[in-house]
C-alpha positions as CSV (number, residue, x, y, z in Angstrom):
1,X,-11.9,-5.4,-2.1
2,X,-9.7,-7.9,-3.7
3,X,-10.2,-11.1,-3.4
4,X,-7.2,-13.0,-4.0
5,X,-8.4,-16.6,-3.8
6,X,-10.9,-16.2,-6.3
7,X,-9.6,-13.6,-9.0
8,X,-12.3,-10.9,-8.2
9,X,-13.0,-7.5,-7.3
10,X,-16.1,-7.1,-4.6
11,X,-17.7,-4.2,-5.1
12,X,-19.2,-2.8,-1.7
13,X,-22.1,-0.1,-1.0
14,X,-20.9,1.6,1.8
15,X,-23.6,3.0,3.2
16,X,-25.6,-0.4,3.1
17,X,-22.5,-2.8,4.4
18,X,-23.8,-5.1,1.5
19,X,-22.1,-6.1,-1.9
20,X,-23.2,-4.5,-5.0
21,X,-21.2,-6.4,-7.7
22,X,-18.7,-8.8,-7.8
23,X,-15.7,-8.4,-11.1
24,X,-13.8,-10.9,-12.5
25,X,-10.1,-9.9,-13.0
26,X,-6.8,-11.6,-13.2
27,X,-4.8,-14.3,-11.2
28,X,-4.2,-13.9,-7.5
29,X,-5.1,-10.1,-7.2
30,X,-3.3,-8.2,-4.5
31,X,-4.1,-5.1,-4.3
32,X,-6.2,-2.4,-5.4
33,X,-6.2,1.8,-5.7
34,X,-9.4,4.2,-7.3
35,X,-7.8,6.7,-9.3
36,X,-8.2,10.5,-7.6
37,X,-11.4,10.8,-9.6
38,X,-13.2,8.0,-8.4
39,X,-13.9,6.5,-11.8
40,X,-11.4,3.6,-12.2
41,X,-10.0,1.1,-9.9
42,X,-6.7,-0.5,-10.9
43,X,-6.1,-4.1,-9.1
44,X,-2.3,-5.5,-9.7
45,X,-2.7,-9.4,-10.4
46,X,0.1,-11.3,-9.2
47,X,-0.8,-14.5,-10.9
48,X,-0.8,-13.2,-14.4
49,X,1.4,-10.7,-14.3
50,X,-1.0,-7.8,-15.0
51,X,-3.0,-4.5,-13.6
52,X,-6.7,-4.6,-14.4
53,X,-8.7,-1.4,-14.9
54,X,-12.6,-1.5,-13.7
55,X,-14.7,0.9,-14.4
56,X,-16.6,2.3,-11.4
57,X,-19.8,3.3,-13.1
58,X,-20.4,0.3,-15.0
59,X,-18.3,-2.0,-12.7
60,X,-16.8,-3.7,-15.8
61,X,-12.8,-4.5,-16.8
62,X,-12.5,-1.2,-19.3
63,X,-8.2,-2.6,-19.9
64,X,-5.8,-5.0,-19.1
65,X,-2.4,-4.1,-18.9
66,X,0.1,-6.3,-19.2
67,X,3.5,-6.2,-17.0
68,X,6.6,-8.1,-17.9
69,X,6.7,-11.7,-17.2
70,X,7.0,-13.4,-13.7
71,X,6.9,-9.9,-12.3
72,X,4.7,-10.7,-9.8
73,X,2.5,-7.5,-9.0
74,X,1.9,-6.9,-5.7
75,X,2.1,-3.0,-5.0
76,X,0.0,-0.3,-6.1
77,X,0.1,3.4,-6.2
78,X,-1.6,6.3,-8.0
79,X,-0.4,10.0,-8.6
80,X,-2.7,12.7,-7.1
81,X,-3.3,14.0,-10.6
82,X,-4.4,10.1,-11.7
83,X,-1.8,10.5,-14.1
84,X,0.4,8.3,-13.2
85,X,0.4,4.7,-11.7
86,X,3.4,3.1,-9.7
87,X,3.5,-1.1,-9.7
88,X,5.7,-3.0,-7.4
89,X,7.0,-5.7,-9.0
90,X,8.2,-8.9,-6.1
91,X,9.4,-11.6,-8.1
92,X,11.9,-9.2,-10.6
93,X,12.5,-6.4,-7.6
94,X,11.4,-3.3,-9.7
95,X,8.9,-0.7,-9.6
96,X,7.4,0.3,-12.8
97,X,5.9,3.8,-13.5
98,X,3.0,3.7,-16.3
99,X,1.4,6.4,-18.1
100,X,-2.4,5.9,-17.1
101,X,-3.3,7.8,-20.3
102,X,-1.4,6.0,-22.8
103,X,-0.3,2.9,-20.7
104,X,2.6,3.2,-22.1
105,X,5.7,2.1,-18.8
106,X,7.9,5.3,-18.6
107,X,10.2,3.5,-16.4
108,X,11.7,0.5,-14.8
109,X,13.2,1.1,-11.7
110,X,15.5,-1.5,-9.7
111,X,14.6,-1.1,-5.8
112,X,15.4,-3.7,-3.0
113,X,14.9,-7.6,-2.8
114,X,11.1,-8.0,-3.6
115,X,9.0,-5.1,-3.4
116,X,5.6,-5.0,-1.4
117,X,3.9,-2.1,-0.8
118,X,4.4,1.3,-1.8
119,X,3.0,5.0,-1.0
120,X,3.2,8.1,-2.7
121,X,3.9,11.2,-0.3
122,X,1.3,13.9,-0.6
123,X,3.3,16.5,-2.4
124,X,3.9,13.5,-5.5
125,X,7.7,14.7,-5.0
126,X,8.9,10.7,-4.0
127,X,7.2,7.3,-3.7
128,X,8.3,4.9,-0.1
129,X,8.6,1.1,-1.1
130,X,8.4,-1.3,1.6
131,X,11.1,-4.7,0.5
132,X,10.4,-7.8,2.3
133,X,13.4,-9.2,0.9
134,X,16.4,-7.1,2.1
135,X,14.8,-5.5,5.2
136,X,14.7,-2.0,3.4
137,X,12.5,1.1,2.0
138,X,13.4,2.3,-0.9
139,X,13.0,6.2,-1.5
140,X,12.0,6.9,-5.6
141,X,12.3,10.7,-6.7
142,X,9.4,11.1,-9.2
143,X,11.2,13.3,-11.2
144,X,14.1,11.6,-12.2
145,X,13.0,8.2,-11.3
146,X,16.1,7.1,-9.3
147,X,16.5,6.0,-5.8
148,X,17.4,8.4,-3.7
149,X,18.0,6.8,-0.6
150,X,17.9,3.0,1.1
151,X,17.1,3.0,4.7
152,X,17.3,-0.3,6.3
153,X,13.9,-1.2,8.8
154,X,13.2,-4.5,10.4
155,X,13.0,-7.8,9.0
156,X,10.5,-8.3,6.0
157,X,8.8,-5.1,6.0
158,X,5.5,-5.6,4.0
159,X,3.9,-2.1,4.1
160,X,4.5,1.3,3.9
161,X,2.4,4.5,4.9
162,X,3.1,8.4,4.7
163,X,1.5,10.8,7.4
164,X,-1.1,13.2,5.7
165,X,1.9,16.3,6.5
166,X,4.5,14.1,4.3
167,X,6.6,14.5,7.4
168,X,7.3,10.6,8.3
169,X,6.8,7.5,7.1
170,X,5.6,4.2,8.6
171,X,7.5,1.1,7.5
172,X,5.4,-2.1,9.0
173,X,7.8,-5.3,10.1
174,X,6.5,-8.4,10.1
175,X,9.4,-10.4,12.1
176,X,10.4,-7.5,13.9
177,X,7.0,-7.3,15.3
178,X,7.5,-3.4,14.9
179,X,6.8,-0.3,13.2
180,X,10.2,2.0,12.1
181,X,9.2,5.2,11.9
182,X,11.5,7.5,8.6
183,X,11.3,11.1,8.9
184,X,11.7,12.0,5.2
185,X,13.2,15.1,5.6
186,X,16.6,12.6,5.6
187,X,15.3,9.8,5.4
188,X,16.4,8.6,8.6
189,X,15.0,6.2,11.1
190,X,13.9,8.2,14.3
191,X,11.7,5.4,16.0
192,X,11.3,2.3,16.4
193,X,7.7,0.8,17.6
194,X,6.7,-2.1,19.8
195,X,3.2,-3.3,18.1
196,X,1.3,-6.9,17.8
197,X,2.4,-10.0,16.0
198,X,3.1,-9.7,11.8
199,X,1.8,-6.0,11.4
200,X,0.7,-5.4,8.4
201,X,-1.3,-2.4,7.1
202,X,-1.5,0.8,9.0
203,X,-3.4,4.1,8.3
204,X,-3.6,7.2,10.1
205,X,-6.0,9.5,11.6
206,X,-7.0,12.4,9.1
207,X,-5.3,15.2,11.3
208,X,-2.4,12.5,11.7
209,X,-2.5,12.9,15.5
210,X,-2.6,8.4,15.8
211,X,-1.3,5.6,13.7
212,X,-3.5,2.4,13.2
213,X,-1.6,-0.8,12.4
214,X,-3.3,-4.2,12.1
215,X,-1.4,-7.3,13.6
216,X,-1.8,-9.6,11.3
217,X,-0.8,-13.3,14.0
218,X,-2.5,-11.9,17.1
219,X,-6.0,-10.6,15.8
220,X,-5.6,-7.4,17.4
221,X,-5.2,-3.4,15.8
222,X,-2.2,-1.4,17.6
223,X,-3.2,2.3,18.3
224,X,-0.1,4.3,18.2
225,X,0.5,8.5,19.6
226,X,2.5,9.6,16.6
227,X,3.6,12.6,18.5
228,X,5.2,10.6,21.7
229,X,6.2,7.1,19.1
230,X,3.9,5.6,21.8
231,X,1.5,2.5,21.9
232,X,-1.7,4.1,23.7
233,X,-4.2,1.4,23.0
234,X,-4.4,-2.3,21.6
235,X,-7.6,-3.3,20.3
236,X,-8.9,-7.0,19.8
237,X,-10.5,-7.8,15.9
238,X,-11.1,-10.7,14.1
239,X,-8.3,-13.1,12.9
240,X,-5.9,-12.0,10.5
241,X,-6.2,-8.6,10.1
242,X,-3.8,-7.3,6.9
243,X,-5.1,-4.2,6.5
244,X,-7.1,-0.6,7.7
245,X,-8.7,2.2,6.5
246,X,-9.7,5.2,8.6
247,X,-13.3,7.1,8.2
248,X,-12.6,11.0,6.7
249,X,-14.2,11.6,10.2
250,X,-11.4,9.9,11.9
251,X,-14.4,8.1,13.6
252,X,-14.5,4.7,12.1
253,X,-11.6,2.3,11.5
254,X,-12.3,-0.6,9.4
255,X,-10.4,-3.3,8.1
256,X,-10.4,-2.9,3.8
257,X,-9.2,-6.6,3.2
């Protein structure tokens, strides 16, 4: 878990609910991802500009790569072979692509008006970025690194998920109070979805069957049908809820931030 306030990484034991270890890392971290392997965790620092690498095992800062200045990390995404890592950039409006092996950034690649979020879909064929600042998702094509497509969403979209099939994904809006559902097929909108105030995060259901978004202003976690684009159930949480996970059961939701 990243704690932004405090420039550290909790380390949680998820069978005991307790912390285990808490990691010092750079300014303002945003976000986090464990590579495939479960050995590293990579956390984008927003305040200084840089991704740090933990170790797992040893729950220590193994690297610390630097991004260009004022980038502003706030995205994170890693490839399902953990050989590649995709950082959103919000302050410049890029996405940059680094070799995890070598660290070496492959590419720099110009998206929409500052970047949030970002998913890879499950093939690793194209990466979904959520911009807050032009109302958009970008579509990368990992292959040649160029955007494919720009499909506009609601106002300041902040996250982005893809269904486990690869067949749609889920933009969040914050101001639109919505979820715009893209099939990516063509990358066209085919829903738009009624949820709480500022959604945020949203996960889904192993078999994909339900879509859970957190509403970040009204304290509540939206349960959405994805077959029907319905709203079946709205569920009351704690304040500010930014974002969920769902148990590999499907059983358990839990809020990750």
């Amino acid at each position: 878990m990243a704690n932004n306030g405090s420039g550290t990484v909790s380390l949680i034991d998820t069978a005991a609910y307790a912390e285990v270890a808490t990691v010092g890392v750079g300014i303002l971290p945003n976000e986090l991802v464990i590579s495939p392997d479960g050995a590293y965790a990579y956390v984008a620092n927003a305040g200084s500009d840089t991704v740090s690498v933990i170790d797992t095992a040893s729950f220590l800062v193994v690297a610390t790569l630097p991004l260009s200045e004022r980038a502003g990390p706030h995205g994170l995404a890693i490839t399902q072979d953990g050989a590649y890592l995709y950082v959103t950039h919000n302050n410049s409006s890029t996405v940059s692509v680094i070799e995890v092996a070598t660290t070496d950034t492959l590419a720099t690649i110009q998206v929409g008006r500052n970047p949030d979020r970002i998913e890879i879909t499950p093939g690793g064929a194209f990466v979904y970025v959520a911009n807050n600042g032009s109302n958009s998702v970008s579509v990368i094509d990992t292959q040649t690194y160029d955007v494919v497509a720009t499909v506009p969403v609601g106002v300041f979209p902040t996250h982005v998920a893809i269904t486990p099939d690869g067949a749609y994904a889920y933009a969040t809006s914050r101001e639109s109070n919505s979820v715009w559902v893209i099939e990516t097929a063509e990358n066209t909108v085919v829903a738009q979805i009624p949820v709480g105030t500022d959604p945020e995060g949203v996960a889904f259901t192993p078999n994909g069957a339900y879509a859970y978004v957190a509403n970040n202003s009204s304290g509540s976690v939206t349960v959405i049908d994805t077959q029907k684009y319905a709203v079946v159930a709205t569920v009351p949480v704690g304040r500010g809820p930014s974002g969920v996970a769902i148990a590999m059961g499907g059983a358990i939701s839990r809020n990750p931030d």
